[in-house]
N, C-alpha and C positions, 0 to 999 in steps of 0.2 A: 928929214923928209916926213911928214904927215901923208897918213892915205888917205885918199879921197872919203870913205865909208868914216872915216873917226871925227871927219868936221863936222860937230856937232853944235850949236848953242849954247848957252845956260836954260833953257826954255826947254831944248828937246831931252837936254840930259834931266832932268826934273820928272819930265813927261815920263823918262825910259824908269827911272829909280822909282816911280809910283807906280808902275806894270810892274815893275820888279817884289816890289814889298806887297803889294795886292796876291798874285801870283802865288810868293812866297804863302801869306796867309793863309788860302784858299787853299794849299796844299798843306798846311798844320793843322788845318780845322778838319781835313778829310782823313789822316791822317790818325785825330785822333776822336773821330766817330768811328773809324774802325775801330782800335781797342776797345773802344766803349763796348762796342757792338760784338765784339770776340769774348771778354772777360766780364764785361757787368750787366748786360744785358738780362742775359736768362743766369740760372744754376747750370751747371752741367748733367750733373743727375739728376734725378725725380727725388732720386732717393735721400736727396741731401733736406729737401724739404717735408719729406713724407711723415704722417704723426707729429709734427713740431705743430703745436697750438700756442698762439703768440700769448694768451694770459700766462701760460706756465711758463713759457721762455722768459715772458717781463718779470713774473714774479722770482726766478732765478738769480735774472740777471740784478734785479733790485736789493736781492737777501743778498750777493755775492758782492755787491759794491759796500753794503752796510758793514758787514763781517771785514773787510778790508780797511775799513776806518781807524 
């Protein structure tokens, strides 16, 4: 016995899987501008960026990859 509400098409089942997968999308992309938006957006302290002057950070970072060689 089929219920009345499951007779469906190939046509309608299509329709329903494309609101499914759209749907689906829409809620992984909001999903992850939230994290974005929690974790990488800002720093959390001031203090994480405070005094860091990016030539002295590059040049660190530059002498530290070299020595590693």
């Amino acid at each position: 016995m089929r219920l009345p509400w499951l007779k469906r098409g190939p046509a309608a089942s299509r329709k329903m899987l494309g609101r499914e997968i759209a749907l689906t999308l829409a809620i992984k992309l909001l999903l992850l501008y939230g994290i974005w938006h929690v974790f990488f957006s800002h720093p959390v302290l001031h203090s994480m960026i405070e005094g860091m002057e990016p030539d002295r950070v590059a040049a660190r970072l530059v002498t530290a990859s070299d020595a590693a060689k």
